[in-house]
Every structure is written in structure tokens, then in C-alpha cells.
C-alpha positions in Angstrom: -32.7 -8.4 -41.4 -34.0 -4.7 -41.5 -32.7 -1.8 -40.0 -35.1 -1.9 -37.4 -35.2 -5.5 -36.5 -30.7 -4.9 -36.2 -31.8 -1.5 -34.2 -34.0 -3.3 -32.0 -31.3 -6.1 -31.7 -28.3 -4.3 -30.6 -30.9 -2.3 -27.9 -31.7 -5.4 -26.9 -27.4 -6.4 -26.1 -26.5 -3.0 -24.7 -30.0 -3.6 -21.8 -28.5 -7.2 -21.5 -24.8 -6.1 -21.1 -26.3 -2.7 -18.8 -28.5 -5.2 -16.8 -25.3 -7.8 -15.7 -23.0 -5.1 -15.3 -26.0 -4.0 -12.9 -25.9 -7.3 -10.8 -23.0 -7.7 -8.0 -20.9 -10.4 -8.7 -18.8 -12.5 -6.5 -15.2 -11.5 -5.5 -13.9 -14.9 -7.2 -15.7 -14.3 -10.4 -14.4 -10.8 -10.4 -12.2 -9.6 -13.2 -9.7 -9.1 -10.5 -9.6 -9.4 -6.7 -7.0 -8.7 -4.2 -3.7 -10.6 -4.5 -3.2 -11.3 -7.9 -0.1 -12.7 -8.7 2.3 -10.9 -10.5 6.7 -11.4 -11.5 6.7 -10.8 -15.4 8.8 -7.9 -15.0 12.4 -8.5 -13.9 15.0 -6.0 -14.5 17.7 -7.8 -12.8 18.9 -10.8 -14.4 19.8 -14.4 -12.3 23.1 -12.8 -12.1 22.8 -9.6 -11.5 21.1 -10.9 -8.0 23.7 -12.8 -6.9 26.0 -10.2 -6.9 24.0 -7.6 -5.2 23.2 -10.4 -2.4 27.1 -11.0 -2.4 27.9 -7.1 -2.3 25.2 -6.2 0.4 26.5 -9.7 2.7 30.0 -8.2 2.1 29.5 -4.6 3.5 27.4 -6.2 6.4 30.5 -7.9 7.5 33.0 -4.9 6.7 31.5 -1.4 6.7 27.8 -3.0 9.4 25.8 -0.4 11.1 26.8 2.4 13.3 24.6 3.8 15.9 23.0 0.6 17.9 21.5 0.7 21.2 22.6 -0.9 23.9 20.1 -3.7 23.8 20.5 -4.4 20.1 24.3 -4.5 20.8 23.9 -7.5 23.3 21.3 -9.2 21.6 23.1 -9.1 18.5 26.4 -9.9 19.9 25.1 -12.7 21.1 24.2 -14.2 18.0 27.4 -13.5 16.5 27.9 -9.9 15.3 31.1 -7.9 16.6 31.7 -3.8 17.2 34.4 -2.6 16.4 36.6 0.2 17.5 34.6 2.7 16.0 31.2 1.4 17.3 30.0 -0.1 14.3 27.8 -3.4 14.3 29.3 -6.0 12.1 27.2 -8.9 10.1 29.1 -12.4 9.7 27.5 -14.1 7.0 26.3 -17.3 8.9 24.3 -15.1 11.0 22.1 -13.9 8.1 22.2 -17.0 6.4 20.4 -18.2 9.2 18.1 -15.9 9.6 17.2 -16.7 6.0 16.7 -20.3 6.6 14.4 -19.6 10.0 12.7 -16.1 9.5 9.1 -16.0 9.2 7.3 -16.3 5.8 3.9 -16.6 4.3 2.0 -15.3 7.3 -1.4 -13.4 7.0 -2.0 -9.8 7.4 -4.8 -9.4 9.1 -7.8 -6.8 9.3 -10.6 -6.3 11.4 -13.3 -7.7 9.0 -11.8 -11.0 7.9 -13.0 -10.3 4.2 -9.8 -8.0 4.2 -7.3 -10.6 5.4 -4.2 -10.4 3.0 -1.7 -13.6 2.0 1.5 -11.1 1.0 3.8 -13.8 0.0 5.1 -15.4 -3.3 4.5 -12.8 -6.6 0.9 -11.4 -4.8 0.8 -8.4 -5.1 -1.7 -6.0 -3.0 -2.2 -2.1 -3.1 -2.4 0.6 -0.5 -1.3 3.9 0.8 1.5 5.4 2.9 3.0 8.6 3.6 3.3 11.2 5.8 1.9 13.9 4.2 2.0 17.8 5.7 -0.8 19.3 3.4 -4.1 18.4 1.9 -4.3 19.4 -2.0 -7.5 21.2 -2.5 -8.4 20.7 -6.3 -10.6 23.4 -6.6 -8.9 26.5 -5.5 -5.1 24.5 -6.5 -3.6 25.1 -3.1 -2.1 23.1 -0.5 -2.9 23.6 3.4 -2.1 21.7 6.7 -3.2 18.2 6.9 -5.6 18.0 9.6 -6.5 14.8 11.9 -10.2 14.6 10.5 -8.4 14.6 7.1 -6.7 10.9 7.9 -9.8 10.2 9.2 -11.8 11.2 6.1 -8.9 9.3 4.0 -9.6 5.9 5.6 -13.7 6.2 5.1 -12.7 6.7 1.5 -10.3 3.8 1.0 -12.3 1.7 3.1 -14.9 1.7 -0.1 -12.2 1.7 -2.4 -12.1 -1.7 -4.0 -8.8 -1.7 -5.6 -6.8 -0.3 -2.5 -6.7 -3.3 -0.2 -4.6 -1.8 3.0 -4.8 1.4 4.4 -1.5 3.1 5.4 -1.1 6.2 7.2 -1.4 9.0 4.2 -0.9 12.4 6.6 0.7 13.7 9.3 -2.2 15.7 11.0 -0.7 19.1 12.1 -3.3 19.8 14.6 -1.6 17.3 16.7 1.1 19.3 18.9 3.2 16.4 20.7 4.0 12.7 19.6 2.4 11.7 22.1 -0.7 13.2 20.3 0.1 12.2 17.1 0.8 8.1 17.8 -2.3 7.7 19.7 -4.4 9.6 17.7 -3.2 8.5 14.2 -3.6 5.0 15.3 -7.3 5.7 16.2 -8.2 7.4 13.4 -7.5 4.8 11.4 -9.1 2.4 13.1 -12.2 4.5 13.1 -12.5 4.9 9.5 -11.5 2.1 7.9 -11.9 -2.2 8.8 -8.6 -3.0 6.3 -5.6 -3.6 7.4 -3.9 -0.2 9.1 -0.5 0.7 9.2 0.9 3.2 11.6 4.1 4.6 13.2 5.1 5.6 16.5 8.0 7.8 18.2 8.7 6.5 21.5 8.3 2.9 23.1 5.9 4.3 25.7 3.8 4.8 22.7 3.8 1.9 21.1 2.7 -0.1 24.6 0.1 2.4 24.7 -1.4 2.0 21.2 -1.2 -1.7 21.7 -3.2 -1.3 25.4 -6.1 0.3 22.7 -5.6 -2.3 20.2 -6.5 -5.1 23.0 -9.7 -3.1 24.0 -10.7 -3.2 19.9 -9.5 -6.7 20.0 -11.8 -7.7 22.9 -8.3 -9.2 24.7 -4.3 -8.9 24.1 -4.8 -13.0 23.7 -7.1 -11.8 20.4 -5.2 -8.8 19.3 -2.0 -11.5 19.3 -4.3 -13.9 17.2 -5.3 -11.6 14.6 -3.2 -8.9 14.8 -5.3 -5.9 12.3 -2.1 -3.1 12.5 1.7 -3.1 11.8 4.2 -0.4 12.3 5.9 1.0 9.8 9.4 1.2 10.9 12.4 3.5 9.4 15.0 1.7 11.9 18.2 2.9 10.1 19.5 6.5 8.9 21.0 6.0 5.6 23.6 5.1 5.1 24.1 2.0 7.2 23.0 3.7 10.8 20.7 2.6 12.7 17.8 5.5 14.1 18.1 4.8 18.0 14.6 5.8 19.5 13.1 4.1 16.3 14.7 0.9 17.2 13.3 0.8 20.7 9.7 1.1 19.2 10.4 -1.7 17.0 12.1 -3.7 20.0 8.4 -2.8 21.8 6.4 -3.8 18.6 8.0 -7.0 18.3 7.4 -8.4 22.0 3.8 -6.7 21.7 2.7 -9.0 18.6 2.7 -6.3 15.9 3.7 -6.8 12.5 6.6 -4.6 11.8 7.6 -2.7 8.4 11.5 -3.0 8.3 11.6 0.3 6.3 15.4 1.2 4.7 14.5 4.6 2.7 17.4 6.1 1.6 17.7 8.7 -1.7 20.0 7.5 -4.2 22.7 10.1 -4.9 22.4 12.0 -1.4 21.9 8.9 1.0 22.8 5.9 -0.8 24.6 5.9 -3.9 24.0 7.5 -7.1 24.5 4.1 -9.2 21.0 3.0 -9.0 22.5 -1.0 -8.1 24.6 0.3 -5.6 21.6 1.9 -3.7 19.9 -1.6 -4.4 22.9 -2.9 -2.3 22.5 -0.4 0.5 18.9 -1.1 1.0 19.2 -5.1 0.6 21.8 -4.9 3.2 20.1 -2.8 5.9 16.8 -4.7 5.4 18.8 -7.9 5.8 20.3 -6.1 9.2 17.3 -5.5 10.4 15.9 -9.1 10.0 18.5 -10.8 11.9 17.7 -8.2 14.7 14.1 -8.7 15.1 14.8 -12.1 15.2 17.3 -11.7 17.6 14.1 -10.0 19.8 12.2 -12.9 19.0 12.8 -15.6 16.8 10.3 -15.6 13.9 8.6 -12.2 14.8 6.4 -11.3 11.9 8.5 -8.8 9.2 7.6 -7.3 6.4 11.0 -6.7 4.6 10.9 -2.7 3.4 13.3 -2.1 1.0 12.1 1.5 0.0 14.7 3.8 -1.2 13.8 6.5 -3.3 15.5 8.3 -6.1 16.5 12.2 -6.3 16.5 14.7 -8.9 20.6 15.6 -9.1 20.1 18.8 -10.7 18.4 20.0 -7.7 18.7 17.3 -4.9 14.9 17.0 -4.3 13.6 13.7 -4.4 11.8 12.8 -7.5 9.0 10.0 -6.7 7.5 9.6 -10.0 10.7 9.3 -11.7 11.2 6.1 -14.2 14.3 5.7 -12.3 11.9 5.1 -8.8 10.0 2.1 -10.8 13.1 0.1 -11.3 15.0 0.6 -8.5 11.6 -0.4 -6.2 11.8 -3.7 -9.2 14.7 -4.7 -8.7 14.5 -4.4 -4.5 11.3 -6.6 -5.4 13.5 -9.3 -7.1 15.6 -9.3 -3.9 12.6 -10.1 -1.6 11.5 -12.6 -4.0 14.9 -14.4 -4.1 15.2 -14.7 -0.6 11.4 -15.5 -0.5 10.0 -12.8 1.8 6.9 -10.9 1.9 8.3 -7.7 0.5 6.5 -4.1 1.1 8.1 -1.0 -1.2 6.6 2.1 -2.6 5.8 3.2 -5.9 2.9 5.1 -7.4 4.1 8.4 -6.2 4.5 11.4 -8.2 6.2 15.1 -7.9 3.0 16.9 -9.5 1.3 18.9 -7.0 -2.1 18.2 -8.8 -4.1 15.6 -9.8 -3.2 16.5 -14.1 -1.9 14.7 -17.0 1.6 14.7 -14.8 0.4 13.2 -12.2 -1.2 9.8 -14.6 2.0 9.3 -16.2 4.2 9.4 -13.0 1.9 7.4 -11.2 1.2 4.8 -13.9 4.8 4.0 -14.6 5.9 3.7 -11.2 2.8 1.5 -10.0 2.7 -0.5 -13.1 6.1 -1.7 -13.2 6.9 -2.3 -9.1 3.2 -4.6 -9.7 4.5 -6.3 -12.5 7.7 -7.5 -10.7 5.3 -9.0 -7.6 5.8 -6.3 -4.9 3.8 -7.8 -2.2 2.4 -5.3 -0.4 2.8 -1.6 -3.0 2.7 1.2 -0.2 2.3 4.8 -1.7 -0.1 3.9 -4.4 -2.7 6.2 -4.2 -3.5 10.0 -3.7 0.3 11.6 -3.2 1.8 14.2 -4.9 4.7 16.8 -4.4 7.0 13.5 -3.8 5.3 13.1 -0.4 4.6 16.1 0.7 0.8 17.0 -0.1 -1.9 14.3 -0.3 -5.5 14.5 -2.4 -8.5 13.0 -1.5 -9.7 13.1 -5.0 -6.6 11.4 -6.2 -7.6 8.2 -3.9 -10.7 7.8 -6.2 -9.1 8.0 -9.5 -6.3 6.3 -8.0 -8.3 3.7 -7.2 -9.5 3.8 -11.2 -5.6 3.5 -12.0 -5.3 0.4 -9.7 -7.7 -1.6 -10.8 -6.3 -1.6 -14.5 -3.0 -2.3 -13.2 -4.5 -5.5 -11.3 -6.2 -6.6 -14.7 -2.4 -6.0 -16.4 -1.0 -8.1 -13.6 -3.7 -10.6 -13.6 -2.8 -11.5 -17.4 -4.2 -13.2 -20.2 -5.6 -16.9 -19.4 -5.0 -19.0 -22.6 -7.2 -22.3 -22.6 -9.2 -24.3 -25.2 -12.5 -21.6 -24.1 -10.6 -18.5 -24.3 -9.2 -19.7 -27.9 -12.8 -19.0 -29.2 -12.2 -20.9 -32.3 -16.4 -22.3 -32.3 -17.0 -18.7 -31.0 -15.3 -17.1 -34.0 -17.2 -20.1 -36.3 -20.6 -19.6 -34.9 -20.4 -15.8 -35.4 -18.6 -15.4 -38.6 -20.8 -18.5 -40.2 -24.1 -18.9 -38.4 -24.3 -15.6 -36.6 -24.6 -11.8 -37.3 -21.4 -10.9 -38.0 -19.9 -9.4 -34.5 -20.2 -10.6 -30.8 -21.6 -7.9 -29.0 -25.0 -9.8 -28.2 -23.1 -13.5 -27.8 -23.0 -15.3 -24.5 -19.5 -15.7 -24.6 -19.4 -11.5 -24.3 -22.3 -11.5 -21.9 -20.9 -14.2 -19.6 -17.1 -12.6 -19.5 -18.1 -8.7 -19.1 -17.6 -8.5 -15.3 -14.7 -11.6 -15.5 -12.8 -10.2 -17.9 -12.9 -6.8 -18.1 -12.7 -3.8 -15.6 -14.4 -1.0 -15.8 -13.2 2.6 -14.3 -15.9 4.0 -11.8 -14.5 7.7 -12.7 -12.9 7.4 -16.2 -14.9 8.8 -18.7 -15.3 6.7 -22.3 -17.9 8.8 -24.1 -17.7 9.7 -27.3 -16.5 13.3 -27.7 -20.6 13.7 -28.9 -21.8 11.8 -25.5 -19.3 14.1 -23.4 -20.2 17.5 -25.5 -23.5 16.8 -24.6 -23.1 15.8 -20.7 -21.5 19.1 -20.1 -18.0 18.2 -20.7 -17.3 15.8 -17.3 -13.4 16.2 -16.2 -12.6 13.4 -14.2 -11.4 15.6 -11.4 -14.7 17.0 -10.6 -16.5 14.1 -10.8 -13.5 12.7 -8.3 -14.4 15.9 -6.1 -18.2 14.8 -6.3 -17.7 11.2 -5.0 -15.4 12.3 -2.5 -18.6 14.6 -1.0 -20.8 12.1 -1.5 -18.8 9.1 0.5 -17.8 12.1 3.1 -22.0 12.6 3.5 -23.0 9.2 3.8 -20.1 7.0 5.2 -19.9 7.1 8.7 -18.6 3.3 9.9 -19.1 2.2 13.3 -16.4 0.0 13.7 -15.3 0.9 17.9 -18.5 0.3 19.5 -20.2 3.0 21.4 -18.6 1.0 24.9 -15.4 0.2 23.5 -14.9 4.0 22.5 -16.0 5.1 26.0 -13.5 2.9 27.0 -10.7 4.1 24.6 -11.7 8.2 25.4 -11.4 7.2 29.3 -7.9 5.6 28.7 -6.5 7.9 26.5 -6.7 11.1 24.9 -8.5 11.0 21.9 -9.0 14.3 19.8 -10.9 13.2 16.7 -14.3 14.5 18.2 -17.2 12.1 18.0 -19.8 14.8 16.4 -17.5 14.7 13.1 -17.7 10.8 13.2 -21.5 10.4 13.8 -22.9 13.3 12.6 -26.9 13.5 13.7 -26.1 10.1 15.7 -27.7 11.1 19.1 -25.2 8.4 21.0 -22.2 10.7 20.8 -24.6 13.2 23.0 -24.9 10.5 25.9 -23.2 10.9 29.1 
């Protein structure tokens, strides 16, 4: 063969391989898709979970939960708890061995378009974000300001065209909005607005939560719908670590569960200032709340729909500030996975956090370790996974987008490495290194498996340092910054319709104004 003719030839692959890269593909021929299954990392061994379940049944029953309302009291008593002396909420055994064998499990979570319906049980393992963030990082002048609510709303267009993020969380908490009041109703909305995933939310006072659900209905079409297919959970920190309970957060959870709503039982203590410093032993705190605060959703209603949050974090104790991208925050959020799994529910927990206030070579290696690992152990549903910094505190709209880069390779790590009699290649290997021209670029077997084996990063940049010398030297922050604009232009969804809205806005107060959401749409001008 000459030069030319192997010139022309590999031309010929790289059109061929640029041309089905090109071509959509379906989700189920994808390299990966959302829930792949995961549970080949275990850092506790068969053991080591027994006696954490033993030690966290044991200071249910001994030290329980201070701080319970009155209704939580009698329900609970009721179904065999005691208070002592001291007002504390104790656990018998039977009770949560019960409420093991009868809880609810593989339920779906569902979202508004159907195509984003999650099945979090078993080692499936799903992405998304979380957070309550005060400040927006702005990349380009490396500052932080106030979160704002058309930031959470311009957070949930971008995830809602991120492939590799499947839910969408809460990120910020806007500071524009002056009371709770404000905040619940209008968080809620904005998420709705932005994104059709699943949303997860939080609210402050009962009177809220009824509220919220009265505008879920209207987006429903009917409460019998929203019940049906119920598109938002709350995210629910229902104890004070350690081993309180957080009063006016159990009453929205009381309303939550009798309105339908998923609930986030969400135990976030940080080991070494609110659970211990012995990384089990804050294993052991968590396990036990969330196991507390099973049996008392279920003593609401029987088989309400939970998703159990074990999410404690880890501090830095030189300093006492929490550290969210520490190694130690990847196996403690591992092993609290284990736990889940071993009592076989759907487990939610965070990890993919980090402490750098910027989107830099910090931030990749906090965020990849902690993601990577809690995926690898089968997290079900891995809150916090894309675009925080300053352990919570700031969140970057950039860092969705490569975020979103980092989460797909994780899924392809999770996903694994099929091993059949086609995958072997042995006539693919004969036919090349006997018959053929040596390598496989231009082979069917590489043509057919480029999109269902492989992923490929929308932002990450694989030139050659030549290719990149001559493009202007990309950094994958700006081009972040660029797609950000570009989605922020273009992507305007209209998922409340134009009567439902008019319904929502004459119900309740809604601040995000509808100019910033249709932009150059005339309707918003209508009377």
C-alpha cells in the first residue's frame, strides 16, 4: 500500500468514526444511561456491618432521641417506643425490626417528563445536586456574591440538558428572598420552571409544605395525579446531631408524608464536632437516626415513600470547618451506602463536594475521589455531585458542565467491563493482525462500539499540545463559561403552561419574574 492510498485510508476511518459519533443514538445503546448498577467498592466488611447495625439498634434503645413533638411522641409511643425521665424517645428493637420487614422499597421517583423517571433501588446508582448554597462563584473575576433566585432558576435550565446529572436538587439558597415564606414557595417554583427531572426541595414550616403541594396539584392537573406521580421530594434534616430531633422540621415531614411527597430522611452530622470523631462511630450515629426516622414516618403512615439519608459529613480538626472533599468524606458516605444496602433501601448521601472555592486542579481531585468512590459502592441517589465548592457554601454554574464531564466517566467506571465471547476479540485480533492492516482504527468492531463503549467529555479537551497551541490554548473553564452563555441564551422551557402559571401567580406569590423566563415571548406581556 502507498503512503497515499494508507493517507487516504485512515481519512477515510476518522470521517467514518466523525460521521457516527455525529448520529444520535438510543439511550439503551448508550455507553451509559442513568442507573447503572454499581457495589464493587465495599469498605466495610460482612462483619464490620453487623456490628454497626448492632451498635446503632443499641443506642436506639438506650441513649433514643431527645426533642420530639408531641405528635411524634404519641404516634411513636404507640407503636412501642418509651420517654424517659429526661424526655428522650427510646427505640425497642422489635419496633425497627419491623419497620425493616414492612417499609417501602423499590418505588419509582418520578419527574415530570416520564423519560426522567428513576428506579433508585438495589446498587443503581443516579447523580444529581443539592445544597444550599449562599454565593454564586463567578470564574471570571474569582469572586463569590449572593445567590440570587434567577440563579436556581438558571441552575435547573442547565442540568435539565445535562445528560449525566439525572435529578435536580436545590443547589442555592436565593438571598433575594426575605421570609421563608418566600423562599419555600419560590424555590419550589423555580425548579419546576427550569427543569422537567426529578426536583428536590425543602421547606420551613408545615403551612408551607400544604402550600407547595396546593401548586404541585395545579402542575399535576389534580392532587389524585400529583399522588400518582409524585415529580418532588423534600429533603428533610429531621434530627440535630447528635440524636435530637429538629421540632418544626418534623412537622413539615409529618405534612409531606400525609400530602404524598417523597421524603429525604436527612441525618447530617460532622464527625468530630457532631458525631464522633471515629469515622465508624459517626457511621453508627447516622445509621441509627436514619433508622429513627423510618419507624416514624411509618408510624405517620405505614409504607410512606423514604428515601433513607444517611449524610454526615467530615471536618477538618485542625480548624473545625467541614472538609467536603476530604478522602475521609468518600468512605464514610461508602460505608453509610453499605448500610442502606444491607437493609435493602433506596439510599440517598452526598459526595462530590469539594472545599476549593474555584473550579481548579483542587477542585478535580476532591470532586473525583469523593464521587468516584460513594458511586462505586451503589449510592442510589449521589446528592451534591455537581457544581459546589467552599464545602457548601458557594456554587458554580460552570462547574455543573464540567461536572457533568466528570459524571459521565464515573458512570462508564461504574458501568464496568462486559466480558463475553464478542468482547474477547480473539477473530478480531486474528483478522487484523493476519488478514488486515495491522491496527483497528477503521474495523467495524471499533466503528460499531464508539458511542457503546466509550464516552466522550463534551468540555474536556484531548488535543495534542500542537492541536491546542494552535486553537488558542482552550482552558476548560472558559469553554465551561461559553456553554453556560450559550444554554442561558437559548434555553427557555415551558414546562407550567401559560394558564397553569396564571393560576400559580394568582394563588401565590411568585417572584421569579416572567420577562427573565421568556425573554422576547410576547405571552408574558398579556393581561
Amino acid at each position: 500500500m502507498s503512503v497515499a492510498e494508507d493517507l487516504s485510508r485512515r481519512r477515510g476511518g476518522r470521517d467514518a468514526r466523525r460521521a457516527l459519533r455525529a448520529r444520535p443514538i438510543p439511550l439503551e445503546e448508550a455507553a451509559v444511561h442513568p442507573g447503572m448498577t454499581g457495589g464493587q467498592y465495599k469498605p466495610l466488611s460482612e462483619r464490620d456491618v453487623q456490628r454497626i447495625h448492632e451498635a446503632a439498634l443499641e443506642i436506639l434503645e438506650t441513649v433514643g432521641l431527645a426533642q420530639a413533638i408531641p405528635s411524634c411522641i404519641e404516634m411513636l409511643t404507640a407503636k412501642g417506643c418509651t420517654l424517659t425521665d429526661q424526655g428522650r424517645l427510646l427505640f425497642p428493637r422489635g419496633l425497627v425490626e419491623d419497620t425493616l420487614a414492612t417499609c417501602a422499597r423499590e418505588f419509582v421517583l418520578h419527574a415530570r417528563d416520564p423519560k426522567h423517571d428513576m428506579q433508585p433501588w438495589g446498587n443503581r446508582v443516579y447523580f444529581g445536586t443539592a445544597g444550599a448554597a449562599v454565593h454564586i462563584v463567578e470564574v471570571e473575576t474569582r469572586s463569590y456574591r449572593e445567590s440570587y433566585l434567577a440563579d436556581l432558576y438558571d441552575c435547573a435550565r442547565i442540568v435539565d440538558l445535562c445528560d449525566h446529572i439525572h435529578f435536580f436538587q436545590r443547589t442555592i439558597t436565593p438571598r433575594d428572598m426575605l421570609t421563608g415564606h418566600d423562599l419555600d414557595i419560590n424555590t419550589a417554583y423555580a425548579c419546576l420552571a427550569g427543569t422537567s427531572k426529578h426536583v428536590g426541595t425543602s421547606m420551613v414550616h408545615p403551612d408551607h409544605v400544604d402550600e407547595v403541594l396546593q401548586m404541585l396539584h395545579y402542575v399535576a392537573g389534580s392532587e389524585r395525579a400529583w399522588r400518582a406521580r409524585p415529580f418532588v421530594s423534600q429533603s428533610n434534616c429531621f434530627v440535630v446531631p447528635p440524636m435530637k430531633f429538629a421540632e418544626d422540621a418534623c412537622r413539615c415531614l409529618e405534612a409531606a408524608v400525609r400530602g404524598g411527597m417523597p421524603v429525604l430522611l436527612l441525618s447530617a452530622a460532622q464527625a468530630g464536632a457532631t458525631s464522633p470523631a471515629a469515622l465508624a462511630g459517626t457511621v453508627v450515629q447516622a445509621v441509627a437516626e436514619c433508622l429513627a426516622g423510618l419507624c416514624y414516618i411509618n408510624a405517620v403512615q405505614p409504607g410512606a415513600v423514604a428515601i433513607w439519608g444517611t449524610w454526615p459529613f467530615v471536618s477538618d480538626l485542625r480548624t473545625g470547618a467541614m472538609s467536603g472533599g476530604s478522602g475521609e468524606q468518600a468512605l464514610i458516605t461508602a460505608a453509610c451506602a453499605q448500610m442502606g444496602h444491607f437493609y435493602k433501601l433506596t439510599v440517598g448521601s452526598a459526595a462530590g463536594m469539594c472545599d476549593s472555592k474555584l473550579p481548579d486542579i483542587q477542585a478535580g481531585y476532591e470532586k473525583g475521589v469523593t464521587a468516584s468512590l460513594a458511586a462505586m459502592t451503589g449510592v442510589n441517589l449521589l446528592y451534591e455531585t455537581a457544581g459546589m465548592h467552599a464545602s457548601l457554601l458557594g456554587f458554580c454554574l460552570e462547574s455543573l458542565l464540567i461536572d457533568n464531564d466528570m459524571l459521565g466517566s464515573i458512570n462508564r467506571n461504574i458501568r464496568g467491563i462486559e466480558v463475553n465471547d464478542e468482547t474477547l476479540s480473539v477473530d478480531v485480533i486474528r483478522n487484523v493482525c493476519v488478514d488486515g492492516p495491522g491496527h483497528y482504527l477503521g474495523h467495524d468492531q471499533t466503528l460499531s462500539l464508539m458511542l457503546k463503549e466509550y464516552v466522550y467529555p463534551a468540555l474536556g479537551n484531548r488535543m495534542s499540545p500542537k492541536e491546542w497551541n494552535e486553537a488558542g490554548k482552550p482552558d476548560i473553564v472558559e469553554r465551561a463559561t461559553a456553554k453556560k452563555r450559550e444554554i442561558l441564551s437559548t434555553h427557555y422551557p415551558d414546562y407550567i403552561p401559560r394558564e397553569i402559571d396564571d393560576l400559580i401567580r394568582s394563588k401565590h406569590d411568585i417572584k421569579l419574574p416572567r420577562e427573565i423566563m421568556q425573554p422576547g415571548d410576547p405571552r408574558w406581556l398579556r393581561k
